[in-house]
Structures are given as C-alpha cells and as structure tokens.
C-alpha positions in Angstrom: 0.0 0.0 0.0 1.3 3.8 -0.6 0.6 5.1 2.3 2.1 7.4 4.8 1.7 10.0 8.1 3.5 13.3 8.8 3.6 14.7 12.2 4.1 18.5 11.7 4.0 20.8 15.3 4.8 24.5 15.7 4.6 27.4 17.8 1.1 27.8 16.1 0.2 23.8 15.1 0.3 20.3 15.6 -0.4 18.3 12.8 -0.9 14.7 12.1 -1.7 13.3 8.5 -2.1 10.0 7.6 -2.8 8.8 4.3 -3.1 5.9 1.9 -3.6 6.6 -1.6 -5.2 3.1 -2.8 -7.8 3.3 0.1 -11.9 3.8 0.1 -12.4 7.0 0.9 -12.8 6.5 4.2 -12.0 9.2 6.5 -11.2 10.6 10.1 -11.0 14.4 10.3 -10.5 16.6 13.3 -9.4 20.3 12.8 -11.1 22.8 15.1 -12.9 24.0 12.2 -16.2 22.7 10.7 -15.8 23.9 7.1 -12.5 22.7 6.6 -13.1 19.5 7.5 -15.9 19.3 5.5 -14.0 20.0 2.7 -11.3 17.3 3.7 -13.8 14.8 3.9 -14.9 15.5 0.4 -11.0 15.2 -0.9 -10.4 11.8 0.6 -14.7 10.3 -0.5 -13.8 11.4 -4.3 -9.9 10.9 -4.0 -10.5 7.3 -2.8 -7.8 8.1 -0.2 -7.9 7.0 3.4 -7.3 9.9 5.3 -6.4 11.0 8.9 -6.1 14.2 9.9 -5.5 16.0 13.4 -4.9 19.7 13.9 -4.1 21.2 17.4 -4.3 25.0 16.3 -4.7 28.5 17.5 -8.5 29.0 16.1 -9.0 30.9 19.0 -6.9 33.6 16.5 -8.5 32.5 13.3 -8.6 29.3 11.1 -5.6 31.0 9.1 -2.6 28.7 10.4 -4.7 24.9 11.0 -5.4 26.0 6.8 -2.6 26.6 5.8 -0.7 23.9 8.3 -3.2 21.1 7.1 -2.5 22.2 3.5 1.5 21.4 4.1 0.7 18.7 6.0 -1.6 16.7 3.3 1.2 17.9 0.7 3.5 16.4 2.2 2.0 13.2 3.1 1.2 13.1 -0.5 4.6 13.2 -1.8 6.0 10.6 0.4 3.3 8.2 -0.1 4.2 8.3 -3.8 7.8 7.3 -3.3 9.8 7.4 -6.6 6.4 7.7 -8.5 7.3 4.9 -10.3 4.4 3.7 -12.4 2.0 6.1 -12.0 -0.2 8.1 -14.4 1.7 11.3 -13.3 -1.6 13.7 -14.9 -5.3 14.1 -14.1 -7.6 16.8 -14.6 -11.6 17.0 -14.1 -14.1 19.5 -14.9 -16.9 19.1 -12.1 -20.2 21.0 -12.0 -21.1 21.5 -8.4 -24.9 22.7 -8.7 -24.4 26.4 -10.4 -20.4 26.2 -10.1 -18.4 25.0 -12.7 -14.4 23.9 -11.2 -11.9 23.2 -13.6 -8.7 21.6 -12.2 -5.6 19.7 -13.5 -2.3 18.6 -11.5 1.1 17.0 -12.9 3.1 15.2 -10.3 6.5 16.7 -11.3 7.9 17.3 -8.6 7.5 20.9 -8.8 5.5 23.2 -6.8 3.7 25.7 -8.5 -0.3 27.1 -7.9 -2.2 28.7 -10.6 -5.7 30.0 -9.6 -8.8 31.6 -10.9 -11.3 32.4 -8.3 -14.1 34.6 -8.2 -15.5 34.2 -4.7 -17.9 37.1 -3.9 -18.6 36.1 -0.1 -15.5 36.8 2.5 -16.7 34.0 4.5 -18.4 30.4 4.7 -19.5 30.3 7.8 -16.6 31.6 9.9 -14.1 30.6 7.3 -12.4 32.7 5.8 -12.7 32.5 1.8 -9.2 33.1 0.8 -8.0 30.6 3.1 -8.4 28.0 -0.3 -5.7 29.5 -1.6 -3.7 29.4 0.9 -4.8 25.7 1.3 -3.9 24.4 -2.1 -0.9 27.0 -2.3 0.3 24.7 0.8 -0.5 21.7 -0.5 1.2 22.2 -4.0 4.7 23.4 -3.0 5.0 20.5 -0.7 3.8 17.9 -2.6 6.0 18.8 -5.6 3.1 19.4 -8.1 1.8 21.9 -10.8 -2.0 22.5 -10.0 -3.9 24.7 -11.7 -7.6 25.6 -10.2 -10.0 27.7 -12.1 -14.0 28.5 -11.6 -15.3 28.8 -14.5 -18.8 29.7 -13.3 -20.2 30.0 -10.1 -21.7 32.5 -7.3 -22.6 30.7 -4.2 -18.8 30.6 -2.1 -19.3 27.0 -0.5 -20.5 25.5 -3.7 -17.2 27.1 -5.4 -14.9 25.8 -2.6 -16.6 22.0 -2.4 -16.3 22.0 -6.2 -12.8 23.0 -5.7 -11.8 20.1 -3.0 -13.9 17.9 -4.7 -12.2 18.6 -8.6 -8.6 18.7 -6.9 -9.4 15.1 -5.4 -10.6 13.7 -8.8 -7.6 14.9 -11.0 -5.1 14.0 -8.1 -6.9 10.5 -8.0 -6.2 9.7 -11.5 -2.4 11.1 -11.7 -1.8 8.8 -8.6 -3.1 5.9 -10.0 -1.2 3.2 -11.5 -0.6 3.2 -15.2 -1.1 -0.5 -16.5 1.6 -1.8 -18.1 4.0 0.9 -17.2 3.9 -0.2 -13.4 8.3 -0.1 -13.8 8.7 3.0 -15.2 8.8 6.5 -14.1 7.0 8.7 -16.3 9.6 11.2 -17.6 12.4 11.5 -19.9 14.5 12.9 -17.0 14.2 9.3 -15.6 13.1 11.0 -12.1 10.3 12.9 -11.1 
C-alpha cells in the first residue's frame, strides 16, 4: 500500500496526517474548524484516499494557520506516499459542476510546486471561514507535494458551492495522476528518468 503520516507541530500547530492513496475513501478528520473538515472529507470520499487528519491549532486567532498547516501537512503526506512515482499516471484533470459552479482543475506530479488559480469568490466568509483561506490551502498543498495545479472557476456565485467543487475537482484529478498506469507499473513517467 502507498501510504504514509506526517507529524508537523509549531509554535502555532500540531499536525498529524495519515494517508493511503489506494484506500476507500474512508475518512477521520479533526481540525477545530467545521468547514475545513468538510471540505477534507470531500477530498479523501472522491480521491479514494484513506485519510487521517488531526490539527491542534490556534482557532482561537482564526482558522488561518490549522489552513494553511493542514494544506503542508496533506502535501507532504502526498509526496511521500508516492515514493519514486514509479508507475503512476503522473496527470489528471476534471471539470466538475457542483450545482451552479463550474471547477476546472488539473495537476502533474512533477515534482514541482507551483499554484495557478482563478477564483471569483464574492462572499469573504463560509460560515466563519475565511474564503481566501483556499488559496492558501492548495498553495500549501502544491509546494509540498511537488506538483503543478492549476484551479480555475469557470462559473459559479454561491462561495461554499465554489470551494466543495474546488476540493472535490482537486481530489478527482489528483486521484487519476496517482493511479497506476497499467503496463507501465516499472517505469517512471519522464524523460529525465526522475520525477
């Protein structure tokens, strides 16, 4: 199994992430704030991931740092899980409607962290989350897991149907570009020979 937990604690944190990327979706979520692990549980039901996750944070301040700590957290998780990436698909991308919003995402496990977004989130808040905190989130995510991911709404006014289609979009192409490519199972998926 390609699996694997990262224990991340700082002056503002304490993280734990477990994850197993050929798992049923099953998850355990537990970070102080509701929205957020919502939207985790959504990643790991349509990722097919087994997921853990545990944040201590200071959401007495605001839900800014358990974010952004949870994003490097999963990232990371991600990355070592993969190993050598030998034999995966390496891409994935999914368009997915999410009532009136329209999320278009793609990723390429190349072991380069870049974010490119497109949001236009009316609403400052979900609740008492703060709406920018989703870039912050998959900003996180992407530099530590070593991927490109690109994120763009292409339609869409209500904020928490934007950010689900978001988490859930991300977990779809990230599903496919971890999955095993049959009959390349021995190969890394590069001309470099690494990824």
């Amino acid at each position: 199994m390609r699996s694997a937990e990262i224990k991340r604690k700082t002056g503002e944190t304490d993280v734990l992430v477990k994850i197993n990327l050929d798992g049923k979706g099953e998850s355990k979520i537990n970070t102080g704030c509701g929205f957020l692990d919502h939207m985790l549980t959504l990643f790991a039901k349509h990722g097919k991931f087994d997921l853990t996750v545990k944040c201590k944070g200071d959401v007495d301040v605001d839900f800014h740092h358990t974010t952004e700590d949870v994003g490097i957290a999963l990232g990371l998780a991600v990355k070592d899980a993969l190993k050598d990436k030998k034999g995966i698909v390496r891409y994935g991308n999914m368009i997915l409607p999410m009532d009136e919003a329209l999320i278009l995402s793609a990723i390429d496990l190349s072991g380069r962290g870049i974010f490119v977004r497109s949001f236009d989130i009316k609403a400052n808040k979900v609740g008492d989350f703060d709406t920018e905190l989703v870039e912050e989130f998959f900003q996180a995510f992407s530099l530590n897991c070593g991927c490109n991911l690109h994120v763009k709404q292409l339609d869409g006014t209500n904020a928490h149907h934007i950010i689900e289609g978001a988490f859930k979009s991300v977990a779809r192409s990230l599903r496919t570009a971890v999955s095993l490519d049959k009959g390349f199972e021995d190969q890394i998926p590069s001309t470099k020979g690494v990824l």
